[in-house]
C-alpha positions as CSV (number, residue, x, y, z in Angstrom):
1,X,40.3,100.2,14.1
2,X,40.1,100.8,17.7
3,X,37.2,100.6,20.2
4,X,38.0,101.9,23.9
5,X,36.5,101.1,26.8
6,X,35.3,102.9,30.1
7,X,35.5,100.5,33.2
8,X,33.3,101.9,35.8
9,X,29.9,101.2,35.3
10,X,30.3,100.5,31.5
11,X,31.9,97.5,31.5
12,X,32.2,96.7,35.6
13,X,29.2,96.8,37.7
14,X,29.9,99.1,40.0
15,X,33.2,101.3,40.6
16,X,36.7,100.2,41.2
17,X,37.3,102.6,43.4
18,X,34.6,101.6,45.8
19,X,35.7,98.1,45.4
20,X,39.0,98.5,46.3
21,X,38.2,100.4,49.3
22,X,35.5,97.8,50.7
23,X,38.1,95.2,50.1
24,X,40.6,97.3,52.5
25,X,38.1,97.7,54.8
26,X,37.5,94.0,55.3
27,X,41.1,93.5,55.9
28,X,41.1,96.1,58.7
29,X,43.4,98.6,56.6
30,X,40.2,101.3,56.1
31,X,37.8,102.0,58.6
32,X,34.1,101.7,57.4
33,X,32.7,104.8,58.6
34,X,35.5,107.4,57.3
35,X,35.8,105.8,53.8
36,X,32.0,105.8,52.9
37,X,31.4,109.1,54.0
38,X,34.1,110.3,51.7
39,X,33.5,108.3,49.3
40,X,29.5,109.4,49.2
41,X,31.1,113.2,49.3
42,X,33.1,113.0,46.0
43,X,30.5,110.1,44.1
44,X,28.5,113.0,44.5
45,X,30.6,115.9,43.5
46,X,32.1,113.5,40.3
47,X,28.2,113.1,39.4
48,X,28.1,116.8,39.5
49,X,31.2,117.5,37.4
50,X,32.4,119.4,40.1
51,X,35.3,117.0,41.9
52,X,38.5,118.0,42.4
53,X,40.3,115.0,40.8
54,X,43.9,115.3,41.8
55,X,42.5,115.3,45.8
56,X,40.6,112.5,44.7
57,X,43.2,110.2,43.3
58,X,45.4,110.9,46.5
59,X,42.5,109.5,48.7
60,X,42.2,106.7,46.8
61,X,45.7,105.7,46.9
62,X,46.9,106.3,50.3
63,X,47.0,103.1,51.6
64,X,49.2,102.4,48.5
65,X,51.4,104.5,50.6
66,X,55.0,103.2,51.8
67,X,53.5,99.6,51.5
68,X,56.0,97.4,50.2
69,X,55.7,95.7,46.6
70,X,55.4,92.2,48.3
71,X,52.4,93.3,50.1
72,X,51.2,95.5,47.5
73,X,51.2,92.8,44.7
74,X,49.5,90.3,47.5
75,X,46.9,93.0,47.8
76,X,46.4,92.8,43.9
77,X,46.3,89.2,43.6
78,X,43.3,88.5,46.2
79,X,41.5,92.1,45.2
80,X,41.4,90.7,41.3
81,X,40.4,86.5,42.4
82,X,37.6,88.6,44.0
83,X,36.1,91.0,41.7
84,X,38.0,91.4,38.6
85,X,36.0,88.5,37.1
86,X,32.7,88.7,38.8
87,X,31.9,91.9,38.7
88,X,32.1,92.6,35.2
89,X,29.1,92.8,33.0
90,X,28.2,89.5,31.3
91,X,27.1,91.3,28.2
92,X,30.4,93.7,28.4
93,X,32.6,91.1,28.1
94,X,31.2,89.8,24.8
95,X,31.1,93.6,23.6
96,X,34.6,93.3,24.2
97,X,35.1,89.9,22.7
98,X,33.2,91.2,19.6
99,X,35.6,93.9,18.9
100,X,38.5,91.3,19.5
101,X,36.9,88.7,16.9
102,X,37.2,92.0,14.3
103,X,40.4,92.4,15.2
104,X,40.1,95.7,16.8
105,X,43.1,97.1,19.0
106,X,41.0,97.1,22.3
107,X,41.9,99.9,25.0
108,X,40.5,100.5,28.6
109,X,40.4,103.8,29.3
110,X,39.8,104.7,32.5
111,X,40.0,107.8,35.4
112,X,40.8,105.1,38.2
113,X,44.5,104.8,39.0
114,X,46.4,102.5,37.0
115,X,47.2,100.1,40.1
116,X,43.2,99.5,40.9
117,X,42.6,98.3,36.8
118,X,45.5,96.3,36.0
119,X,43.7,93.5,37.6
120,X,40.3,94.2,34.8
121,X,42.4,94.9,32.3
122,X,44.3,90.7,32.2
123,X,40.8,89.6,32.5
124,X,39.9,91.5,30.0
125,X,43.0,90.7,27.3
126,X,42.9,94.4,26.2
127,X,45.8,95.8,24.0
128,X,46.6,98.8,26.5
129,X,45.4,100.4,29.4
130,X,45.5,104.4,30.0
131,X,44.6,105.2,33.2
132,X,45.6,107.8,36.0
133,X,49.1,107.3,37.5
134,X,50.6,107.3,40.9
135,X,53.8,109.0,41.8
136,X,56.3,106.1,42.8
137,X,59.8,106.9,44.7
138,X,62.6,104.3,45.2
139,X,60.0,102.1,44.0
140,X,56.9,102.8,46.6
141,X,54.4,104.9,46.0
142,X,53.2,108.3,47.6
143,X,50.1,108.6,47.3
144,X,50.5,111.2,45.0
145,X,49.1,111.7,41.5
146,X,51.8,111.5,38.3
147,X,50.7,113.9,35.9
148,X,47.7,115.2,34.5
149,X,44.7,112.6,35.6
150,X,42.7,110.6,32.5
151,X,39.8,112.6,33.3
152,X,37.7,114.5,31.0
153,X,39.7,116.3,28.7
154,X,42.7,114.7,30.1
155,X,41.1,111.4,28.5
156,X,41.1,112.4,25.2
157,X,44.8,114.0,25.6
158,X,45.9,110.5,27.0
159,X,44.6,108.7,23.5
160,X,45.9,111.2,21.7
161,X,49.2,111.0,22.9
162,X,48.9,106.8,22.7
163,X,48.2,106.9,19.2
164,X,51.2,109.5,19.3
165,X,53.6,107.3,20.5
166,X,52.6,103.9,19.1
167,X,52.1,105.3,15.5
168,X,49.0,103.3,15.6
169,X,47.0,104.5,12.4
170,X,43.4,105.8,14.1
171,X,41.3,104.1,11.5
172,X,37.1,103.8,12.4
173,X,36.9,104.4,16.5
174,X,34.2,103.0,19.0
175,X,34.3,104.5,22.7
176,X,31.5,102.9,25.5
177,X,30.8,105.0,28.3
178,X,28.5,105.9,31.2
179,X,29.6,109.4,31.9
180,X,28.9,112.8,30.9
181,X,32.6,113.3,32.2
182,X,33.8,111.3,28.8
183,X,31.6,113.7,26.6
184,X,34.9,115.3,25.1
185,X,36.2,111.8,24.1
186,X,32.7,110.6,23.3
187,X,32.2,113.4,20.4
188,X,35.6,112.9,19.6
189,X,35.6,108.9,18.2
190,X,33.5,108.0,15.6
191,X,31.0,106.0,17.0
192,X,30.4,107.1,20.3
193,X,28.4,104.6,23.0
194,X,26.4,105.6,25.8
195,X,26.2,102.6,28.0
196,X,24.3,102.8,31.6
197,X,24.2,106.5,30.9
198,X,24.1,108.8,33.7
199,X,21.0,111.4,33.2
200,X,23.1,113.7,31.5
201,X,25.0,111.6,28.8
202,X,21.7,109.9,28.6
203,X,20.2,113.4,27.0
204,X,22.7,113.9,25.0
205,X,22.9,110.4,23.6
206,X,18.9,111.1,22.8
207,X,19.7,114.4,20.9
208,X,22.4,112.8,18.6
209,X,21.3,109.5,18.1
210,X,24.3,107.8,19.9
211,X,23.1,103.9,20.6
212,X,22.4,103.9,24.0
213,X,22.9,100.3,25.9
214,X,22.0,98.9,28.9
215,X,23.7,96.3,30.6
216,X,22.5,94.3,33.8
């Protein structure tokens, strides 16, 4: 049995990405102005379906770049005593505890870049985490993405290959998300989720029955 989790606005209220970069901004490393607008450009353009991912990831990781892992790590460890706790959903942490108390293999599965989500995922005591990864060289990283992103079909191709290379037997699925952007993993479990659904999922969930949650 294995239920996976989406992170941004399913089980965190809010996005990590915007997180992360208000953090950065309060410590002088962003300036306000720049990162909201660009952050505002591709919200909207993910809404639409329409963002180019790849150019997205490399935004949101170029401050990782050439910062050493002291720093880096130091940057983690404030950024999760902040938010990782407090900005999860009451009511998705005991959706996640409920699936734990079944013994359920518990995955986050999530577009963000893996460095932004390691911090939910301790809090969270998941089994795994699949996420989008950053090219790293002689141990810093580029700001570059590693790979195909965890991003709409790329999601489902990242379980797939988990399952793959854990020879974890699939058994009865569950999958909670907000995003029409997950539909391809969503009709692909067996008890897909819509939680906080976007106007799009949100139909769709209506049309095939799906539960639908909302969490405040």
């Amino acid at each position: 049995m294995i239920a996976l989790f989406d992170l941004d606005d399913t089980l965190l209220d809010g996005d990590s990405n915007h997180l992360w970069g208000r953090f950065l901004v309060e410590r002088g490393v962003l300036e306000a102005a720049p990162f909201e607008r660009l952050q505002a450009r591709y919200d909207a353009e993910y809404r639409a379906g329409k963002i180019a991912f790849e150019e997205y990831l490399s935004f949101t990781a170029g401050p990782l770049r050439q910062r050493s892992s002291e720093e880096l790590s130091a940057w983690q460890r404030q950024f999760a005593t902040q938010h990782a706790e407090s900005a999860l959903f009451p009511q998705a942490v005991a959706l996640v505890d409920s699936h734990r108390r079944r013994g359920h293999a518990l995955v986050l599965i999530t577009a963000t870049n893996r460095f932004f989500v390691e911090p939910f995922a301790r809090v969270l005591g998941v089994h795994a985490l699949l996420a989008s990864e950053l090219e790293q060289v002689d141990g810093c990283y580029t700001g570059r993405p590693l790979g195909e992103p965890c991003y709409r079909e790329g999601k489902l191709r990242r379980f797939r290959a988990w399952l793959d290379a854990e020879g974890q037997a699939r058994g009865e699925t569950w999958f909670y998300s907000d995003s029409h952007n997950d539909i391809p993993l969503l009709e692909h479990v067996d008890n897909p989720v819509a939680v906080n659904p976007d106007a799009a999922l949100r139909s769709l969930a209506e049309a095939r029955r799906w539960p639908i949650l909302q969490f405040r």
